[in-house]
N, C-alpha and C positions, 0 to 999 in steps of 0.2 A: 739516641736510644742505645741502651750497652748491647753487646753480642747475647745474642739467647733472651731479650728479654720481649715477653710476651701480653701485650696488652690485650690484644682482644680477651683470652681467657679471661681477664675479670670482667668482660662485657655481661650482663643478663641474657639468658638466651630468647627471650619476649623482647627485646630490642634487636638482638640479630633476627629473629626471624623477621621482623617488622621494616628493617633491610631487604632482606632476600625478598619479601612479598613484591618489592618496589620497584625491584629488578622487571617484573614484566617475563621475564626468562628463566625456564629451569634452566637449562643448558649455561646459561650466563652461574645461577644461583652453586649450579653443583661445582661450579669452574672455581667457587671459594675454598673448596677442599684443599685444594693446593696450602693454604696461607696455616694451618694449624692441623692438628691431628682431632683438633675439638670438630673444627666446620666439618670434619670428613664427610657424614653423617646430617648436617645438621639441617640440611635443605630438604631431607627426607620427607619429613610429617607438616611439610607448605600444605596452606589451606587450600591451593590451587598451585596447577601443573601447567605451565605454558610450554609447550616444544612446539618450537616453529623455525625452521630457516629459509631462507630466500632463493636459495641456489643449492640445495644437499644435492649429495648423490644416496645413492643405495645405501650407503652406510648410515644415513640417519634414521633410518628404519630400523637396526639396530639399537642405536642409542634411547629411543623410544620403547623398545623394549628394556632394555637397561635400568631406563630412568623407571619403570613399573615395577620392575621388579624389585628396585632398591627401596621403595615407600611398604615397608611392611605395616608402616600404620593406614592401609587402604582406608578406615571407618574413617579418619580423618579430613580425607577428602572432600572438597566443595566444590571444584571447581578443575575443569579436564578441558585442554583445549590445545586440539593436536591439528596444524597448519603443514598441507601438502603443496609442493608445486605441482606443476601440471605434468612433469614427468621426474622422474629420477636420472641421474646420469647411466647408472643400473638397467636403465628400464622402469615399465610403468608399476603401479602399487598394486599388488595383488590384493584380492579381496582377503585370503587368508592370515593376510599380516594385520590389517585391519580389526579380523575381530577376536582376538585374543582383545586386544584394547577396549574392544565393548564387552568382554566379561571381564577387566580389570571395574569397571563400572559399573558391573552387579552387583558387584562386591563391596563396593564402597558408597558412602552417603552423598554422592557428588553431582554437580550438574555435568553433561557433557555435549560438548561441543568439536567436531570435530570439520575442516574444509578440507578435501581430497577430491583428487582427479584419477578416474579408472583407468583402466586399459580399453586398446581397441575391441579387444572381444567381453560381450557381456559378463560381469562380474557381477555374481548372487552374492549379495553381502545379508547374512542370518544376526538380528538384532536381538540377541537374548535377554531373557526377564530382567529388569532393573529395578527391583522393588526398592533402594534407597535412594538412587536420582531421581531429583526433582522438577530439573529442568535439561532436558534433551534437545542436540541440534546435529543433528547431520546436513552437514551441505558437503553434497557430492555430485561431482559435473563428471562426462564422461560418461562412458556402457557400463553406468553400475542401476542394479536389480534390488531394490530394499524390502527385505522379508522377515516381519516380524514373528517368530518362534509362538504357532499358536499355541502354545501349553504355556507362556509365560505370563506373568502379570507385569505392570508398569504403576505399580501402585501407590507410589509417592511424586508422579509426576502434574505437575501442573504447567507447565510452558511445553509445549512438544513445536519442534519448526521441521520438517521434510524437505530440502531443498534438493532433488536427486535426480537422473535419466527418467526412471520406470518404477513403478511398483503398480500390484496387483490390487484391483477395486475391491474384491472382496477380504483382501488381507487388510485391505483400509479401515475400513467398515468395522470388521471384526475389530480391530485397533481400538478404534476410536471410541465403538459402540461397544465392549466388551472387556475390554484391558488396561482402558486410563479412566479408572471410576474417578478421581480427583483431577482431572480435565480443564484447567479454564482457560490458557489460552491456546490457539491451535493455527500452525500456517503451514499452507502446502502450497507446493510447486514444481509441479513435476508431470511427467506424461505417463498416464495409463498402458498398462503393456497391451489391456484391449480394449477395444471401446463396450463399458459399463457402467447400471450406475454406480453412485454412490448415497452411502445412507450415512449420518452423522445424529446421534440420537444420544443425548448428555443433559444429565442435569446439574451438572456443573460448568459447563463453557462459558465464558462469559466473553469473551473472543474470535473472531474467525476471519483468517486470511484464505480468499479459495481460489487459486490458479493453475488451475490441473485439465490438462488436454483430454480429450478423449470420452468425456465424463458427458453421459446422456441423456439420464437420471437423478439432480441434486437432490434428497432427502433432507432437511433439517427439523428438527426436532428436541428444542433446547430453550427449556424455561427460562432460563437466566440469562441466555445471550441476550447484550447489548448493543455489540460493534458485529457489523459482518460488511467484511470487503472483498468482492469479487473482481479480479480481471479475465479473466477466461469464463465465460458462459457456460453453463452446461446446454444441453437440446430443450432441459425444461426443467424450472425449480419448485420443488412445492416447502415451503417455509411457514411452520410453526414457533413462534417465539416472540411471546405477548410483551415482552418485555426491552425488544428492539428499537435502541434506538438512534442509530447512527448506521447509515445502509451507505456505500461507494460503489454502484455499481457501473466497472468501466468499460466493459464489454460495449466494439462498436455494434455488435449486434442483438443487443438487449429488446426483448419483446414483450412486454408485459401481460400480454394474452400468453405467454409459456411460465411464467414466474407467478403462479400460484399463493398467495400470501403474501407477496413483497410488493414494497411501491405504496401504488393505488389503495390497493387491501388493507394493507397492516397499517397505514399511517394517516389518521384522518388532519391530524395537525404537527407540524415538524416547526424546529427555530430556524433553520436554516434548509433551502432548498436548490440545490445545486443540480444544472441541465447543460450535458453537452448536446445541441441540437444537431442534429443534421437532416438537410431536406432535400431527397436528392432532385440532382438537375437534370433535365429532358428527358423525363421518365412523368407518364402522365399521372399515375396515380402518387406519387410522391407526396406532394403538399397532402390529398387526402388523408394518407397515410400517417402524416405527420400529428394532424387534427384527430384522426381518431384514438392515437396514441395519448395523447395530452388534453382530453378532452375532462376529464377527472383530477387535477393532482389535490393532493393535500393542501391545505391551507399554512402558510408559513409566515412567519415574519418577515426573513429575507431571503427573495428570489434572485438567482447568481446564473447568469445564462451565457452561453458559451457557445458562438459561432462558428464554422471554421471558412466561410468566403458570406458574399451580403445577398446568395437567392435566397431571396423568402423571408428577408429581414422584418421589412414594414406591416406586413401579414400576419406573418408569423410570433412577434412581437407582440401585435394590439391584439391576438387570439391568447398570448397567454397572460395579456392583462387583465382580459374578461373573467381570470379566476383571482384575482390578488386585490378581494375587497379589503379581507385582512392585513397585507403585505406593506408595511414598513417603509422596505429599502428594496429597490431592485438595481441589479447590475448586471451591465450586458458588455461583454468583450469577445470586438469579432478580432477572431484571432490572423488573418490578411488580409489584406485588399487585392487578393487573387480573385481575378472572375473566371470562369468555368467556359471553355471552349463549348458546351454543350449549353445552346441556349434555350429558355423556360418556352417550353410549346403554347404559344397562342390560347390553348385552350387551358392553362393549368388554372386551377382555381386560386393561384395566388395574385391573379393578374385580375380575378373579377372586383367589381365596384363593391362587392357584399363582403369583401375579405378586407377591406379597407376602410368599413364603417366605425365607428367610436361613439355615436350616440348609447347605446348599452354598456359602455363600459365605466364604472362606477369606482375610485379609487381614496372611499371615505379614508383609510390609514397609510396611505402613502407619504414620507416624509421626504423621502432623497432618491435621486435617482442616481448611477454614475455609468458612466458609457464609455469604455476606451479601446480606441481604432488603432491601427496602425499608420491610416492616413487618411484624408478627410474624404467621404464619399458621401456622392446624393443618396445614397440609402440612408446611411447616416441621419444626413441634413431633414432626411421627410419624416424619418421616424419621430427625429425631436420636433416635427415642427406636428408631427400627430398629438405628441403627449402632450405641447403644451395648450392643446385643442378639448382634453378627458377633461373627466370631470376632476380634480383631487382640491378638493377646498384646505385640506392643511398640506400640501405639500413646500417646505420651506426650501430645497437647495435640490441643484443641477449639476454635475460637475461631467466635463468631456475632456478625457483626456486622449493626448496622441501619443504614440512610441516612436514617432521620428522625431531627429533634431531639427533637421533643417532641410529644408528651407520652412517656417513658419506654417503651421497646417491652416490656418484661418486669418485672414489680415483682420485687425481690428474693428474696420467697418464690418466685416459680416459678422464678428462677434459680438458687437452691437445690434446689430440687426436680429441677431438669436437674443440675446438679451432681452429685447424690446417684445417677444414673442410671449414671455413668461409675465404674471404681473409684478409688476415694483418688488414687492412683499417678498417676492420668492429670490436668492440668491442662485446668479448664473459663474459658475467661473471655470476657467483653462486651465488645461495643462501640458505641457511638453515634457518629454522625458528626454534629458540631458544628464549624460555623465552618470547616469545607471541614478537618478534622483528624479523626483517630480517638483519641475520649476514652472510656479505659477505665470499666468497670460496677464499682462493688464488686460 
């Protein structure tokens, strides 16, 4: 190349930006300036702002300012996505640097996304109106306070995620119910600064993640919700939303007598039904408890049950077979072969002969069953040898699989002997899991 001669200038500047986009980096993209008097500029109007370093100190707080104020074409914005560590060498991020940055995003038509870690003392970070973003993310860890400016609108937003310390239930509420009229997806997670409810009332959601401590009172109220996943419980849910259909609720303390609308209620038939059981051990009312809770479910295609040790296995099981006339497929995975220093009291009703009956139990669409242990247990052994006792005239295949390699969970004679328990017609077969794959038993 001669002295002074310049190629990039005949570049297109729709191919250099389509460069710079690629980069992943403003801080890398503006670093082209150096190369022409053309790039000086030219990183400016990116359809999206990444600034993020691994290790800054206090001065990339500046540079973040910088890089904002150098994009005079703010309208052109889509995409804002500013990456904090957990401290500055500086010191920690004040909330006041913070939100210039969220009204640089009033301003512009962009989604914003932001991870930052607060200081030791509470930091009120004030979220003003964003009437041209459309999709909103704050994840902020650390003593920060999230309070959205009630006088603003959020009215081009549809993706909203809260990932924060604290915010106020009624500032939620207000949010949700009153400030993101174009609302459809929604994830929170964060703790309440006091224990209240919350009310969620949208007729555009079609979304919802809810993992928020402190929360008393859940309210939903949303025509068009389809997905709604819970891991934090509130004290009691009341749910409206005819249109629901896919519910995860992972709360170990989930009560169906407090969940008003959900469950039982709302879902007379589901494709798939997914139970993490649990039944506590040497606690007398426990199995009752268990049986009153699941005395109703929906009718499903395929039931997916989930153990976490084997009290209450055999009972508990053939109790929630007596509802799966409809059911397909069921699968049951007991997640250890841990048994419970706290042994089943003599008297629990999981031990009586009427918890262990199977004449009532009718399994006209059952096709396949599949069971996988972590290692072979007589609860195990009695279950399969209850099922292959039910009634299920088309039931075609069995499978049991283990998650140990070795030593062999079952020697071949007794796998034969399971075998022989089913009739001809029905296929029985093993599995071991080896080398993170499932390798078939003769």
């Amino acid at each position: 190349m001669d002295a002074g001669e310049d190629h990039i200038s005949e570049v297109p500047d729709e191919l250099l930006n389509t460069i710079l986009v690629r980069f992943r980096s403003t801080r890398a993209a503006a670093r082209t300036s150096a190369l022409s008097r053309r790039c000086r500029h030219l990183w400016t109007p990116l359809p999206g702002l990444f600034l993020s370093e691994g290790s800054q100190d206090a001065a990339f707080l500046d540079t973040v300012d910088a890089a904002l104020a150098a994009c005079d074409a703010a309208p052109a914005i889509k995409g804002l996505t500013i990456a904090l560590s957990i401290y500055c060498r500086g010191g920690s991020v004040p909330a006041e640097r913070v939100a210039p940055w969220l009204r640089f995003t009033s301003q512009a038509r962009s989604a914003w996304r932001s991870m930052a870690h607060g200081q030791e003392a509470a930091a009120v970070l004030d979220v003003p109106a964003c009437e041209g973003v459309t999709r909103l993310e704050l994840s902020l860890s650390g003593a920060w306070r999230v309070r959205p400016l009630a006088a603003g609108l959020f009215w081009a937003v549809t993706d909203l995620t809260i990932v924060s310390n604290c915010m106020d239930g009624s500032e939620l509420t207000a949010l949700v119910c009153k400030q993101c009229p174009r609302l459809t997806h929604l994830k929170l997670c964060f703790m309440l600064a006091n224990a209240s409810d919350i009310s969620i009332r949208s007729d555009s959601l079609q979304s919802l993640s809810f993992s928020v401590c402190k929360a008393r009172l859940l309210e939903i109220v949303a025509p068009r919700l389809e997905e709604l996943s819970v891991s934090l419980a509130p004290d009691e849910a009341r749910i409206s939303a005819p249109k629901l259909a896919e519910v995860v609720w992972a709360d170990d303390n989930y009560d169906p007598r407090h969940a008003t609308g959900l469950m039982m209620l709302q879902f007379d038939e589901v494709d798939e039904l997914k139970l993490g059981i649990y039944i506590p051990q040497g606690i007398a009312d426990g199995y009752e408890s268990f049986l009153n809770e699941t005395n109703e479910l929906p009718k499903c295609k395929i039931l997916s049950i989930s153990l976490p040790w084997r009290h209450g296995l055999v009972p508990g099981m053939l109790h929630l077979l007596r509802g799966c006339n409809s059911t397909r497929k069921v699968s049951l995975l007991v997640c250890s072969d841990h048994v419970s220093r706290y042994p089943c009291l003599p008297s629990c009703p999981c031990r009586s002969a009427e918890s262990h009956k199977i004449d009532d139990i009718i399994l006209n669409s059952l096709e396949e069953v599949e069971i996988t242990s972590y290692a072979n247990s007589h609860e195990v052994l009695e279950f399969v040898e209850q099922l292959s006792r039910c009634s299920a005239t088309i039931l075609k295949k069995v499978v049991m699989k283990y998650r140990l390699n070795s030593p062999p969970p079952l020697t071949k004679e007794v796998r034969e002997k399971i075998r022989n328990l089913f009739q001809p017609k029905i296929e029985v077969n093993f599995y071991v899991l080896s080398d993170w794959k499932w390798v078939r038993l003769d």
